[in-house]
C-alpha positions in Angstrom: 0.0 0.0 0.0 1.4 3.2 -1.0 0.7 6.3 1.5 0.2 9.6 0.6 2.1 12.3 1.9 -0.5 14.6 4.2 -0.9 18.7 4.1 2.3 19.0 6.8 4.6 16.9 4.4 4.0 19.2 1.5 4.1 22.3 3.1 7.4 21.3 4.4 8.0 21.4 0.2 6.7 24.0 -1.2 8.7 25.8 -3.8 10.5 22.1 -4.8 10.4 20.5 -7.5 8.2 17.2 -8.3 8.9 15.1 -11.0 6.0 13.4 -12.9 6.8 10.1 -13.9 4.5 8.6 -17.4 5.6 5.0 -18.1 8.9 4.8 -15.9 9.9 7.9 -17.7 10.0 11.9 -16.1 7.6 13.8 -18.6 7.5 16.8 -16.8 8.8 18.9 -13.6 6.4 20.6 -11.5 6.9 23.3 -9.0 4.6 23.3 -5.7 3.4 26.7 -5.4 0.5 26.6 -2.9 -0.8 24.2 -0.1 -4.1 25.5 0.8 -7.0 24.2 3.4 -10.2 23.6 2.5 -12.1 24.4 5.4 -15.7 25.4 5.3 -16.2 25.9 9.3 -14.7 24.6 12.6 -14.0 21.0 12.8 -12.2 19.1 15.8 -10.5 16.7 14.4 -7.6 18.5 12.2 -6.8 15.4 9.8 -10.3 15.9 8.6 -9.9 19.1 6.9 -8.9 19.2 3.2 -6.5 20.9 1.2 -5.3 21.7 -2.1 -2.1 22.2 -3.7 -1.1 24.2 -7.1 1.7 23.1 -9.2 3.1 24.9 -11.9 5.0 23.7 -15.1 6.1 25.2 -18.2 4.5 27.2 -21.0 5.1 24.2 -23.5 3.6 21.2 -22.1 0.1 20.7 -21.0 -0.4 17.4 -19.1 -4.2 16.0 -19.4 -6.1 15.6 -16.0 -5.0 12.1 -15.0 -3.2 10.1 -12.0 -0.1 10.3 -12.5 3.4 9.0 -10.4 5.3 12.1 -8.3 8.7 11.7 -7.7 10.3 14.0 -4.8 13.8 13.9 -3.1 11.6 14.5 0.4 8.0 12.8 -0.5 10.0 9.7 -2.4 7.0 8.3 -4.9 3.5 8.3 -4.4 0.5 8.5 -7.2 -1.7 12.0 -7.4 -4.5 13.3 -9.7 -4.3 16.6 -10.7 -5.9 18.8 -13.3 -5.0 21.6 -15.5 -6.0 25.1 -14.4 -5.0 27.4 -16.8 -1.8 29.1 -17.8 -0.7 31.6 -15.2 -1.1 35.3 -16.2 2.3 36.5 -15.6 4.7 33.5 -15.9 3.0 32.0 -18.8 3.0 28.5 -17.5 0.4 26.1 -16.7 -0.9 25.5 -13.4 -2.5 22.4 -12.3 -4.4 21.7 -8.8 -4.9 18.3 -6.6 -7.3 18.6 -3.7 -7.3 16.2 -0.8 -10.8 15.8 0.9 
């Protein structure tokens, strides 16, 4: 069983680099820009509340909304979904979100 990284892990990595991995092979780097909670009200139990985190890329490839493998010097490996956004205003590149509930 694989295990996901939770919100504290990537916090601890934001601004590193994430390598996504297509058939054994690294089609893409991503930057993690943003680890965000998804809170809607007060809630006891911490672990409960969900978050999302933003990824950016480069203005030349678009990866489709799939699961795909993460590779990360701190995380090690570990399977996500994440979908494209839309190419940031200012850098040019496309962002893509993952959202843990």
């Amino acid at each position: 069983i694989v295990s996901l990284p939770n919100k504290e892990d990537f916090q601890k990595s934001l601004n590193t680099s994430f390598c996504v991995v297509v058939n054994e092979e690294i089609v893409e780097a991503l930057t993690l820009l943003e680890c965000t909670s998804n809170s809607n009200g007060p809630t006891s139990n911490s672990e409960l509340i969900g978050f999302s985190l933003i990824f950016e890329g480069n203005e030349k490839i678009v990866l489709p909304q799939m699961m795909y493998f993460f590779q990360h010097d701190f995380l090690q490996e570990f399977p996500l979904f994440i979908v494209p956004i839309g190419f940031h205003n200012q850098s040019g590149c496309m962002r893509y979100q993952a959202i843990f509930n």
